[in-house]
Residue, then its C-alpha position, 0 to 999 in steps of 0.5 A: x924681621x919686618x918689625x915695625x920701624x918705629x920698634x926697631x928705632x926704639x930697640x936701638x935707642x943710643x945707637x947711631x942709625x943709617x936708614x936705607x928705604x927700599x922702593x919699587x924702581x919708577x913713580x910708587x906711593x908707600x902705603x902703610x907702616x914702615x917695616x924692617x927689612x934688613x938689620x946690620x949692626x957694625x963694628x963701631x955700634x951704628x946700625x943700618x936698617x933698610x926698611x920698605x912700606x908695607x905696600x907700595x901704589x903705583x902712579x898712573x902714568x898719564x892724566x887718563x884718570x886710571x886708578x893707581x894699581x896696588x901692589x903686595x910684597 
C-alpha cells in the first residue's frame, strides 16, 4: 500500500470513506504525507482506510528544552 492518501481518496471518488490514523501511543507530531496503510472495502461499497504519517516527532516531555527525537517506521 503506503500510497499516498490524497491518491487513495481520489482512486475511491463516490465511495463513502472511514479514515482511521494510526498514531504512536503518547505526545507525537505527524510528519510528512499521509499514507495508506490499510485499505478495506465492504459489502455496501464504503471503505475504511487506516493511514499513518510518514514519521512521527515525539514531544519533549518537560520544559528542558530537549529537541523533539524523530522516529522512522
Amino acid at each position: 500500500m503506503l500510497a499516498p492518501e490524497v491518491e487513495a481518496r481520489a482512486a475511491l471518488r463516490g465511495h463513502p470513506l472511514r479514515f482511521s490514523v494510526l498514531a504512536p501511543y503518547g505526545a507525537w507530531i505527524g510528519c510528512g504525507a499521509l499514507r495508506v496503510l490499510r485499505l478495506k472495502v465492504n459489502d455496501d461499497e464504503s471503505a475504511d482506510l487506516t493511514v499513518g504519517y510518514e514519521s512521527y516527532e515525539r514531544l519533549p516531555d518537560d520544559a528542558s528544552g530537549k529537541a523533539p527525537e524523530a522516529v522512522r517506521r
